[in-house]
DRENDO-1510 file (C-alpha; in Angstrom, 1 decimal, always signed):
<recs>
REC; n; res; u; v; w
REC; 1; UNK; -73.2; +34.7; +0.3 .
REC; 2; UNK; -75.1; +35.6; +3.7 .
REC; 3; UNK; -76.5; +32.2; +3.6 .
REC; 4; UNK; -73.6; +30.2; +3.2 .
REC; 5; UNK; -71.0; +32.2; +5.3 .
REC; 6; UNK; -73.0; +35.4; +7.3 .
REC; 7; UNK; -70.8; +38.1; +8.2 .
REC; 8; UNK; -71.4; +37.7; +11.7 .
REC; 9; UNK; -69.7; +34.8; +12.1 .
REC; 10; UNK; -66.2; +36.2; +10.7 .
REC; 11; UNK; -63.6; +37.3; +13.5 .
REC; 12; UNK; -63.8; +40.7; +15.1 .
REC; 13; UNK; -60.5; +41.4; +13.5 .
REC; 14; UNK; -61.7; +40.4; +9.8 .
REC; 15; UNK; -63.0; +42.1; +7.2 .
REC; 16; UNK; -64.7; +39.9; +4.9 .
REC; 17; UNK; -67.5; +41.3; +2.2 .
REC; 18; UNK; -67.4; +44.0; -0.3 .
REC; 19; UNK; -64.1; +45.5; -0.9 .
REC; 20; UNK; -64.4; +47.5; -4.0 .
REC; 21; UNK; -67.4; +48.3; -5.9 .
REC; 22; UNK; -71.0; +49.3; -5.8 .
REC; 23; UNK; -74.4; +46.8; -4.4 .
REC; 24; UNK; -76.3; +47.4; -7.3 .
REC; 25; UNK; -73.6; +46.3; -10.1 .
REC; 26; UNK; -75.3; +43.5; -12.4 .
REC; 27; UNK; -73.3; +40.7; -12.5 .
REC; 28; UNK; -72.6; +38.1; -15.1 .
REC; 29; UNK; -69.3; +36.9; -14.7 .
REC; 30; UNK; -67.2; +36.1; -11.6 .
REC; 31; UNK; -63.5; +35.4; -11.0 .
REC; 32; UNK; -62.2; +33.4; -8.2 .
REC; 33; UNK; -58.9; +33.7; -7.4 .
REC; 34; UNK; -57.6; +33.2; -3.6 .
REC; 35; UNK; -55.4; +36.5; -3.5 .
REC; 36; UNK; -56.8; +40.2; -4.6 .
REC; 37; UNK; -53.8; +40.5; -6.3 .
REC; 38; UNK; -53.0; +43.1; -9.8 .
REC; 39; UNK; -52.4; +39.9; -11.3 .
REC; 40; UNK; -55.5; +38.2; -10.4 .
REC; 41; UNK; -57.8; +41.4; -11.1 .
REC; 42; UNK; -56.0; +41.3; -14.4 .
REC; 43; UNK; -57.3; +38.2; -15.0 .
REC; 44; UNK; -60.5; +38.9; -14.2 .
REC; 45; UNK; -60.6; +41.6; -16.7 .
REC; 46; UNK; -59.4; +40.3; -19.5 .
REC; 47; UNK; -62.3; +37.1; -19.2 .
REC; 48; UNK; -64.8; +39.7; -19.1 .
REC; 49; UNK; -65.4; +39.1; -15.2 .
REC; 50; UNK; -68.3; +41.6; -13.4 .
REC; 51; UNK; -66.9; +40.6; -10.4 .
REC; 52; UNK; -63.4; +39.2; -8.2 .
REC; 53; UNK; -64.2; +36.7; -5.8 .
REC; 54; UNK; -61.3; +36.3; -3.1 .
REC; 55; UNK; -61.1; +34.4; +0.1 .
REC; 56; UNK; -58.8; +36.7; +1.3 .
REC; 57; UNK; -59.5; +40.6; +1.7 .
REC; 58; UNK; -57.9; +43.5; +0.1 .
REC; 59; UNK; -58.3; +45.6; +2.7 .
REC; 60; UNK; -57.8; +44.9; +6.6 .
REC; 61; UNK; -57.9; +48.2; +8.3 .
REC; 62; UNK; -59.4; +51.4; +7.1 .
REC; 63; UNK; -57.1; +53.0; +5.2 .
REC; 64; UNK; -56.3; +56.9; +5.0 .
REC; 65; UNK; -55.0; +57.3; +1.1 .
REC; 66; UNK; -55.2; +55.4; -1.8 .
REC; 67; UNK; -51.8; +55.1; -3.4 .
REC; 68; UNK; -52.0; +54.1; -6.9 .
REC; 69; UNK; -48.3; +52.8; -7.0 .
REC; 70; UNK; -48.7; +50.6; -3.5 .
REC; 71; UNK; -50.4; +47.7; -2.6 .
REC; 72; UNK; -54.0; +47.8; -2.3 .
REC; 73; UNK; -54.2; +51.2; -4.2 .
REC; 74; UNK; -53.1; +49.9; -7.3 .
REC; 75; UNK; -55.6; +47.2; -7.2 .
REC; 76; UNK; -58.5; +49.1; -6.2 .
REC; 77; UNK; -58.1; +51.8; -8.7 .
REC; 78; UNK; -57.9; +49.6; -11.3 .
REC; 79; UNK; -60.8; +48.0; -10.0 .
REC; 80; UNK; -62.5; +51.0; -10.0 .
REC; 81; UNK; -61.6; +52.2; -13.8 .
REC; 82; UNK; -62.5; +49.2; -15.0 .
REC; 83; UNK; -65.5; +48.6; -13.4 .
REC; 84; UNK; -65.5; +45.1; -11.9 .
REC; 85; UNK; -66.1; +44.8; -7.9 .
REC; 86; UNK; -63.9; +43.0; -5.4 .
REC; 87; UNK; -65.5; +40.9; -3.0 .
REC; 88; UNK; -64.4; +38.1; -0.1 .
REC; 89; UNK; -65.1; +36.0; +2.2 .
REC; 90; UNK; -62.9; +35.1; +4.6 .
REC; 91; UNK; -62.8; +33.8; +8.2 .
REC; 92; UNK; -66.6; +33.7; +8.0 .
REC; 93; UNK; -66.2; +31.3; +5.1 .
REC; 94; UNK; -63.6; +29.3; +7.2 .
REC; 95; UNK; -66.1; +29.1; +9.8 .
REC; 96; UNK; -69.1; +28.1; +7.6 .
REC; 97; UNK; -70.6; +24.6; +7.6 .
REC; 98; UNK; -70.3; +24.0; +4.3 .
REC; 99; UNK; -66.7; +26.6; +4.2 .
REC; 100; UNK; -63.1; +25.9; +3.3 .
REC; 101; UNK; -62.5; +24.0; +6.8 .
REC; 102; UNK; -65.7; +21.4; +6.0 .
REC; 103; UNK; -64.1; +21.2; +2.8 .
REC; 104; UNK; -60.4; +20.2; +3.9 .
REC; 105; UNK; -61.9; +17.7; +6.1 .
REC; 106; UNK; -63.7; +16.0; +3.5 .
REC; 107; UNK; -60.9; +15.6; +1.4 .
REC; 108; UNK; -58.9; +13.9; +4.2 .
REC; 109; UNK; -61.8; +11.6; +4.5 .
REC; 110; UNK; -62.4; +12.7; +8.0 .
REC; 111; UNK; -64.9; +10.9; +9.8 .
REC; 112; UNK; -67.0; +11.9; +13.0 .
REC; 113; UNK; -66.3; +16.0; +12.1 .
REC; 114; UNK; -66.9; +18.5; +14.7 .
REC; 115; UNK; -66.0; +22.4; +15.0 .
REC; 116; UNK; -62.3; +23.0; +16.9 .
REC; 117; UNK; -63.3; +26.7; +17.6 .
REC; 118; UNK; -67.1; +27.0; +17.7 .
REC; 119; UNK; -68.5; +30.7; +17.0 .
REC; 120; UNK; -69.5; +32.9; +19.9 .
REC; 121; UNK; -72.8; +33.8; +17.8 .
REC; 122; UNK; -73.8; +30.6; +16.6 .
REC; 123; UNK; -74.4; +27.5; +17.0 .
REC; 124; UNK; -72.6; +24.6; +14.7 .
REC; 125; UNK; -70.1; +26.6; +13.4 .
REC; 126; UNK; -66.3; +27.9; +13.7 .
REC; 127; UNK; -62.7; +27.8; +12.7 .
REC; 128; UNK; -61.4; +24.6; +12.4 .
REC; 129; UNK; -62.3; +20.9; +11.9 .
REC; 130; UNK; -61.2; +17.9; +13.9 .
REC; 131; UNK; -62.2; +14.1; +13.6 .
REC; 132; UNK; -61.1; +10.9; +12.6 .
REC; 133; UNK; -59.0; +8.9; +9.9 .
REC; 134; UNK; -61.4; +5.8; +8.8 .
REC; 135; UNK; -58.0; +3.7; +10.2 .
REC; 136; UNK; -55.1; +4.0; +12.0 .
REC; 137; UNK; -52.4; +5.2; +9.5 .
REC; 138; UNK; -49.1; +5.5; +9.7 .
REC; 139; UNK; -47.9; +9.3; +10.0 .
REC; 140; UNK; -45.8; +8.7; +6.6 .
REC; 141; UNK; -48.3; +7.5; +5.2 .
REC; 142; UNK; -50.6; +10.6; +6.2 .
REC; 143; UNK; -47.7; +13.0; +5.1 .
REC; 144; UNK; -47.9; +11.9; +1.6 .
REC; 145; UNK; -51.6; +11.7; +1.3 .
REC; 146; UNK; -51.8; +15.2; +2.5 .
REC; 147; UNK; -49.4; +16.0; -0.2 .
REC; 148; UNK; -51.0; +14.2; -3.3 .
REC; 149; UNK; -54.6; +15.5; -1.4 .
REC; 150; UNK; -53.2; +19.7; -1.8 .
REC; 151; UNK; -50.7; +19.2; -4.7 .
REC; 152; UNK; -47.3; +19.9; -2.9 .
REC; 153; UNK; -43.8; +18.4; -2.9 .
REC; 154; UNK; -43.0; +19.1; +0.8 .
REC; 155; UNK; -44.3; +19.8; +3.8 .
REC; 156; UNK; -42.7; +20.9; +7.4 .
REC; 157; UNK; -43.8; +18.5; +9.7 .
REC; 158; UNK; -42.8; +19.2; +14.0 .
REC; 159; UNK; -42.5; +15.6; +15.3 .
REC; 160; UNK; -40.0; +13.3; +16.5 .
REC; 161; UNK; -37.8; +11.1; +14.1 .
REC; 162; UNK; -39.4; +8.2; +15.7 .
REC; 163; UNK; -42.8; +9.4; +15.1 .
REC; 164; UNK; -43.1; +8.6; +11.2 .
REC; 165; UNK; -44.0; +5.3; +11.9 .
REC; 166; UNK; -46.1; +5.9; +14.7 .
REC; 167; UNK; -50.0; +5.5; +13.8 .
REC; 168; UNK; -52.1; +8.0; +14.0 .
REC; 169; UNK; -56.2; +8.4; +13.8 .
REC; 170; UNK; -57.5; +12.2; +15.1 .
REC; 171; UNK; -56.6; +15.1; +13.1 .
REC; 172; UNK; -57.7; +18.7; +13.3 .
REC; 173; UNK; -57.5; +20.9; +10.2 .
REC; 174; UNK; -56.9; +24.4; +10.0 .
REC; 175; UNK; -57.3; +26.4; +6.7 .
REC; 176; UNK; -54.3; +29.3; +6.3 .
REC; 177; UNK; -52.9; +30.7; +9.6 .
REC; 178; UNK; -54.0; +28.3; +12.4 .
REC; 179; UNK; -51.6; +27.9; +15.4 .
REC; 180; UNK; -53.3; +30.0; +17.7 .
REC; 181; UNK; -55.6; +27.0; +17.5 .
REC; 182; UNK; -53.0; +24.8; +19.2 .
REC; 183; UNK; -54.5; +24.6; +23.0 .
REC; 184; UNK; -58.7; +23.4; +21.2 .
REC; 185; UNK; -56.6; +20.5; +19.1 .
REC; 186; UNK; -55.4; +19.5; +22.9 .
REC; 187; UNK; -58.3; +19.7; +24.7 .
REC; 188; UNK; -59.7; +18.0; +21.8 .
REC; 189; UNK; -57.1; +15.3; +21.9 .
REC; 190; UNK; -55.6; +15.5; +18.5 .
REC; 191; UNK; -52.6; +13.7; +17.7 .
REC; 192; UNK; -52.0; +15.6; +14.3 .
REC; 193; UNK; -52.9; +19.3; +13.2 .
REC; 194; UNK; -52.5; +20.3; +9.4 .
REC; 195; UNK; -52.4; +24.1; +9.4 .
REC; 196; UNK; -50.2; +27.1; +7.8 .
REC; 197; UNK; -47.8; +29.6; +9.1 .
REC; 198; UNK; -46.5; +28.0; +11.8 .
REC; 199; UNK; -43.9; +29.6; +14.1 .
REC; 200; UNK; -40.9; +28.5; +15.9 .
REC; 201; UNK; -42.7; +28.9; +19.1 .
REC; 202; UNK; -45.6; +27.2; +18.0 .
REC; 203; UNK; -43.5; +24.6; +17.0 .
REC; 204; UNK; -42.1; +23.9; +20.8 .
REC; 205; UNK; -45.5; +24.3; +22.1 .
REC; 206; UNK; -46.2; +21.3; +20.1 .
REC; 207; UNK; -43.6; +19.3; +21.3 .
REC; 208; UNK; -44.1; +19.9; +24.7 .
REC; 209; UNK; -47.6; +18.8; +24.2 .
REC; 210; UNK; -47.1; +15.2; +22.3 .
REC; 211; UNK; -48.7; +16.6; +19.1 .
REC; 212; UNK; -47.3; +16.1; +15.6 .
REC; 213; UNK; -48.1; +19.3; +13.5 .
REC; 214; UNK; -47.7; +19.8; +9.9 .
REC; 215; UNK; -47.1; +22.8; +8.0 .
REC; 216; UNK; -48.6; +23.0; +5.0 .
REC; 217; UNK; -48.4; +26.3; +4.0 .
REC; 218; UNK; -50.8; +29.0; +4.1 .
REC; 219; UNK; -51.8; +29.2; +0.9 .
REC; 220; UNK; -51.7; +25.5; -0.3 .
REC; 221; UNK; -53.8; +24.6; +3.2 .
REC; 222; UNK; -56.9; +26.9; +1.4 .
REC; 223; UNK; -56.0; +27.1; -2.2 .
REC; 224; UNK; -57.3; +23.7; -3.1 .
REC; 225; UNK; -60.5; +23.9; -1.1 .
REC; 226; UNK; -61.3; +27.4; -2.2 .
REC; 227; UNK; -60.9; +26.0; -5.7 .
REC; 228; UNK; -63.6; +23.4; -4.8 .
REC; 229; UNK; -66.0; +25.9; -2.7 .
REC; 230; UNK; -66.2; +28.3; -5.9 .
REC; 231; UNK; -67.4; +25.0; -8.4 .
REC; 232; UNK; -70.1; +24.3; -5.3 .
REC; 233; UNK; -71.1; +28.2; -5.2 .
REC; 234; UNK; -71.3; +27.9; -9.4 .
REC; 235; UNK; -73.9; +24.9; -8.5 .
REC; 236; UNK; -75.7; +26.6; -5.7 .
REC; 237; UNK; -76.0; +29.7; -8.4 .
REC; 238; UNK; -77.4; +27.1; -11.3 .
REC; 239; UNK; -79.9; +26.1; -8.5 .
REC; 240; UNK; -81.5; +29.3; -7.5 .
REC; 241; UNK; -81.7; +29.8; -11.2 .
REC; 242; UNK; -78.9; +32.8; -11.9 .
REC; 243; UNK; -77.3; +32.7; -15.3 .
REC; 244; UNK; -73.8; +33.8; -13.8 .
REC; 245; UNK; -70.7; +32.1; -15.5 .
REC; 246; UNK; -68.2; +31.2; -12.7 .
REC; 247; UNK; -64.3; +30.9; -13.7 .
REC; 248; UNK; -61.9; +29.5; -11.3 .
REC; 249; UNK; -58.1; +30.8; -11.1 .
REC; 250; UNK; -55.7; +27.4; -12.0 .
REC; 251; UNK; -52.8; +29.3; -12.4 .
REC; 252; UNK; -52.4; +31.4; -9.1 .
REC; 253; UNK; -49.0; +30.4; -7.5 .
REC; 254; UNK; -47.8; +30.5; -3.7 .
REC; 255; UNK; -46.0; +33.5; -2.7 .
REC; 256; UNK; -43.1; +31.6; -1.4 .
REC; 257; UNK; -40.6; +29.5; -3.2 .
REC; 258; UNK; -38.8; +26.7; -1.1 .
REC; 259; UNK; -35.9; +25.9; -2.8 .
</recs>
């Protein structure tokens, strides 16, 4: 995991790495699911998994009580009982050259890639991706290729009318929560930025800045390329010659139901 995604290149605020669970557990089986969720870890249990594999943490903050009928309590005392460890990686594995971010781009067909946000501590790295389209596309066109490309039915898009026939060529992409971003995709002169979580202000700050900004959600913006990271990690396993089955979640559901 250090290899592909070190710790030190995860944001001060994150927590990514081992969440539940002991170093020296053997482990034969992993889960990947994007969410630490009861759900998920019940999952993982009943295929016999050693080990949960989320992108996103179960726990923030240091925490002051476990809770066994609240959220993460519940989760890591099951954990715990039944003997499988929880582990992530998050904005480190946003960051990572070969992370979620990388991954989104590819599948956009991105060409000429470079970092939005590069890492304070090294080099190459950081959250974000920006580059170009092989060919001016219309922005419709891009909306529904983003769609078929993460498996959605809608997406909120901050533009004009006008602008859904206007071509566009440079997009950044943002995995999960990615508007903070905003002012890197201008100086880096993108006319489109794919992200999650957007906010109303974020939203103005857009269209006082000429740039078209799509919504995708938070978790359909990481859920597909998570998907695709965890069959790449099964690969890098076969390669270093570990016999460690790897089954990857195709059931987890966004939170949020748009109706």
């Amino acid at each position: 995991m250090e290899e592909i995604a070190p710790h030190n290149i995860s944001e001060a605020w994150d927590n990514p790495g081992l969440q539940v669970g002991a170093q020296d557990q053997v482990i034969k089986k992993i889960y990947f699911a994007l969410d630490p969720t009861l759900e998920n870890l019940q999952k993982a249990i009943s295929c016999g998994a050693d080990l949960l594999f989320t992108h996103h943490p179960l726990i923030f903050r240091p925490i002051s009580h476990i809770n066994p009928e609240e959220y993460p309590g519940h989760v890591i005392e099951k954990a715990i009982k039944n003997g499988i460890s929880i582990v992530c990686m998050h904005t480190n594995l946003d960051a990572a050259l070969n992370g979620i971010n990388t991954i989104l781009a590819e599948l956009l067909s991105l060409r000429d890639v470079e970092v939005l946000k590069e890492s304070e501590t090294i080099k190459g790295v950081g959250i974000g991706r920006i580059g170009n389209l092989k060919q001016a596309t219309k922005l419709l066109d891009f909306i529904n290729l983003l769609k078929e490309t993460l498996f959605v039915e809608k997406l909120k898009v901050v533009c004009n009318e006008t602008d859904f026939n206007k071509s566009i060529k440079r997009v950044a992409v943002i995995g999960g929560s990615g508007s903070s971003l905003l002012p890197y995709a201008i100086q880096k002169k993108a006319e489109v930025v794919v992200t999650g979580d957007v906010g109303y202000h974020d939203a103005l700050n857009a269209i006082f800045n000429g740039i078209i900004l799509i919504d995708a959600g938070h978790f359909s913006s990481e859920k597909v390329p998570f998907a695709l990271f965890a069959t790449q990690f099964s690969e890098r396993l076969k390669s270093k010659g570990f016999d460690i089955e790897v089954i990857i979640d195709k059931e987890e559901s966004d939170p949020f139901r748009i109706i």
